[in-house]
C-alpha positions in Angstrom: 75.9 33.8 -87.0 72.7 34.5 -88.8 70.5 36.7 -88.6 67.4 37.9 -90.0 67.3 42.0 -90.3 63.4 43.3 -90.4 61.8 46.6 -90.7 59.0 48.8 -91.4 56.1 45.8 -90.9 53.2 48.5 -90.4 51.3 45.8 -88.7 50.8 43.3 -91.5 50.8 40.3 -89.4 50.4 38.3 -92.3 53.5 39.3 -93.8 55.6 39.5 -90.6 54.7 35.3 -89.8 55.8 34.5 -93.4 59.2 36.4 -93.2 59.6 34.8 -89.6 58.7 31.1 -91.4 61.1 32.2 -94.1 63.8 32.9 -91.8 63.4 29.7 -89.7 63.5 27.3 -93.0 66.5 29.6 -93.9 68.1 28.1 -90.7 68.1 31.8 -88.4 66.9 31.8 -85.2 68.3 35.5 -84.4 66.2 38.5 -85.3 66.7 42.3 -85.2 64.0 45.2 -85.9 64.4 48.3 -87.2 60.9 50.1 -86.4 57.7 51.1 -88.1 56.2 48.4 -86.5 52.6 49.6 -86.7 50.4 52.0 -88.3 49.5 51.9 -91.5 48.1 48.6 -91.5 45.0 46.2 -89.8 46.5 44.3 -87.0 49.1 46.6 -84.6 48.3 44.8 -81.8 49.7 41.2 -82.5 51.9 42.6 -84.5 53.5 44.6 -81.5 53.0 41.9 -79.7 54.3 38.9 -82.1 57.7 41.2 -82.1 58.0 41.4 -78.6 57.6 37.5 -78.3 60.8 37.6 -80.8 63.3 39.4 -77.4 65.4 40.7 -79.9 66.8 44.6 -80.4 64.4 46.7 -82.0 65.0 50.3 -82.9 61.7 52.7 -82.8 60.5 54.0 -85.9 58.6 57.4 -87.1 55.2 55.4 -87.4 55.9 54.0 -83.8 54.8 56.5 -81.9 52.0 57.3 -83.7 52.1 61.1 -83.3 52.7 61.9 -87.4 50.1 63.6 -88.2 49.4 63.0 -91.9 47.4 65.8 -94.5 45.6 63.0 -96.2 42.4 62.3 -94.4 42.6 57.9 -94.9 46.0 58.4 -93.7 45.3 60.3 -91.0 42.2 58.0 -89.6 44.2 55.4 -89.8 46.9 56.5 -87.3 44.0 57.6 -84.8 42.3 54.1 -85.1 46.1 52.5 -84.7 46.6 54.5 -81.7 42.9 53.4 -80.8 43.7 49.5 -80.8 46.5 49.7 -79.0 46.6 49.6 -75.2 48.6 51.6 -73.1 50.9 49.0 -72.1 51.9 48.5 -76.1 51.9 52.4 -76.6 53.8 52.8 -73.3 56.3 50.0 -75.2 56.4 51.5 -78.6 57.3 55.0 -77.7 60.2 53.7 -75.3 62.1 51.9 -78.5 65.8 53.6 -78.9 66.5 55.6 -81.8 69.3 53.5 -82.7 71.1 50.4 -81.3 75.1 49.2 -81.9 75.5 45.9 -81.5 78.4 42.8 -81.8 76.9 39.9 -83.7 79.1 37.4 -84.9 82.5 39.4 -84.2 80.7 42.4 -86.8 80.2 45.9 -85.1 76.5 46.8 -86.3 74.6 50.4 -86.0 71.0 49.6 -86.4 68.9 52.5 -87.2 65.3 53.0 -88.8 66.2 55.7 -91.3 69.6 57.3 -90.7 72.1 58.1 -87.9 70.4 60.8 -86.0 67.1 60.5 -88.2 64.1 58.3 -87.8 63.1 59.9 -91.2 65.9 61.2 -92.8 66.6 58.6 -95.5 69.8 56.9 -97.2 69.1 56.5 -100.6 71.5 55.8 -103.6 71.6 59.3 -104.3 73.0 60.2 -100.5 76.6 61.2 -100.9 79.7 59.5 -99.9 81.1 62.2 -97.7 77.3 62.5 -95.7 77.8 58.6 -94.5 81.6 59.3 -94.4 81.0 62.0 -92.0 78.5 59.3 -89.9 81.1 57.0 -90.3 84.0 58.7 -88.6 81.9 59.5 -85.6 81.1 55.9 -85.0 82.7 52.9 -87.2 81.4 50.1 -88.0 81.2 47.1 -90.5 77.2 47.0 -91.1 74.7 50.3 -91.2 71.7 48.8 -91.3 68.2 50.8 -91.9 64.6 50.9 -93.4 62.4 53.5 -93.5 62.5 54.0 -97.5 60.8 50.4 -97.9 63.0 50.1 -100.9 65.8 47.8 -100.1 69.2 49.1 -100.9 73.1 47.7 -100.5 76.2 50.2 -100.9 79.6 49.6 -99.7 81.7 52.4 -98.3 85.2 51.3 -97.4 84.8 49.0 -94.7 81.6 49.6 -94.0 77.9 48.1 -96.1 74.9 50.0 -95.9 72.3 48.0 -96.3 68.2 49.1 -96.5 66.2 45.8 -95.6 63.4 46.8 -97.2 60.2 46.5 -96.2 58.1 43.1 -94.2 54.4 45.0 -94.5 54.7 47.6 -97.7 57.6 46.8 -100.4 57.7 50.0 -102.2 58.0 50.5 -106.5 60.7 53.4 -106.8 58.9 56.6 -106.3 57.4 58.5 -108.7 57.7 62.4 -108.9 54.2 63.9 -107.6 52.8 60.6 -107.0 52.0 57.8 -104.5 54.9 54.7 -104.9 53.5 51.3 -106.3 52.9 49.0 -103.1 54.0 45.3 -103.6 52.4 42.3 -102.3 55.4 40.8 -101.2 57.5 40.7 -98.1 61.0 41.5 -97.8 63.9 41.4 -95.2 67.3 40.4 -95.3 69.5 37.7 -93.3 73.1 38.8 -92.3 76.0 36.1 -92.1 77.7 37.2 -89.8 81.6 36.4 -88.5 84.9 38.0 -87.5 86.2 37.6 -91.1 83.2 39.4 -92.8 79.4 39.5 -93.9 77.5 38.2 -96.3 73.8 40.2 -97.3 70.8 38.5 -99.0 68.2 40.6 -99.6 64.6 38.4 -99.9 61.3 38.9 -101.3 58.9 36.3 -99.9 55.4 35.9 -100.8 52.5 35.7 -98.7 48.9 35.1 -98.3 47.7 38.8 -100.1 44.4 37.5 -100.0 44.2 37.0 -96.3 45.8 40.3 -95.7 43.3 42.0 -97.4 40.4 39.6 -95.0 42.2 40.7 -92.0 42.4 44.5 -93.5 38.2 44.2 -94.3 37.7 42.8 -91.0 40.0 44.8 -88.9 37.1 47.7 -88.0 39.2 50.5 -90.4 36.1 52.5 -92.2 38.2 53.0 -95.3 40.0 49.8 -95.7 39.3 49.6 -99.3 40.9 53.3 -99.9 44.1 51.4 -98.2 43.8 48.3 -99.8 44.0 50.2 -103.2 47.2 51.2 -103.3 48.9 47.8 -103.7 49.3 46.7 -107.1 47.1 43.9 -108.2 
């Protein structure tokens, strides 16, 4: 079985129809979301409602409620016009997603999750020890942990068990600097899973995207201080 793992798409529409058209060329027609669906970005509406029309498992994420308040102002306004767009049938939606799903695909046991077991913002990094997933591990096994959340993608094995960080559909982030914003990319990334009873196979996949048509959508979208936004991707 295939299937295409996608997270933290901070309703970039553009970027979530070319990782979808990705995915179909790539032969998958199964799909699995691991949250941050909006905020953050011009379009949360169709993009709530483009991953509905997908009826696959999605996990919530900490963006997906829309109740983080943030201590930077553009950051901040942009939640409360997110919020704004949505209606309450979507919000009502959003703020129902599960913190976590586990799941048979293919004969593999997966634990979906946005950031960590427990944690929608609690992130696995390469620097997490051993003995913290361990200690996850032993209180539910499984052959795939599967999160976002860092928008930095990431594969570790474990004994039986991979780790892997899909990355990031709307906002593929640079490694992060110390006392400073990360570098935004204007890319998309997921991953696909081959899945079967004998194993998995990961790809991790950048795919490009109309940046220029984001940025449209972005200026047209009604967000005062789309340009502030807009800045932070590199060029």
């Amino acid at each position: 079985m295939r299937v295409a793992v996608l997270s933290d798409i901070h309703a970039n529409l553009v970027a979530l129809e070319a990782v979808l058209a990705d995915a179909t060329r790539s032969g998958v027609s199964n799909h699995l979301v691991l949250g941050d669906i909006v905020d953050l970005g011009p379009q949360p509406g169709p993009v709530t409602d483009r991953v509905r029309q997908l009826a696959c498992p999605v996990v919530g994420g900490n963006h997906d409620r829309l109740d983080e308040r943030s201590a930077v102002p553009a950051l901040e306004a942009i939640r409360l016009w997110s919020r704004d767009s949505l209606s309450a049938e979507q919000r009502e939606w959003l703020d129902g997603l599960p913190d976590e799903a586990e799941l048979v695909l293919g004969g593999c046991h997966l634990w979906a999750v946005h950031a960590s077991p427990g944690s929608r913002t609690h992130p696995i990094l390469t620097s997490t020890r051993d003995d913290e997933i361990a200690g996850w591990l032993e209180l539910r096994p499984c052959d795939v942990l599967c999160c976002g959340h860092t928008h930095i993608q990431l594969l570790r094995r474990l004994r039986r068990t991979t780790v892997v960080n899909v990355g990031s559909v709307g906002m593929p982030f640079g490694e992060q600097r110390t006392g400073g914003p990360p570098t935004i990319f204007p890319w998309a990334e997921y991953a696909i899973f081959d899945l079967d009873p004998d194993g998995a196979a990961f790809e991790l996949k950048r795919v490009p995207y109309d940046f220029s048509e984001f940025q449209r959508t972005f200026r047209q979208s009604g967000f005062a201080q789309a340009d502030t936004l807009l800045s932070a991707w590199a060029s």
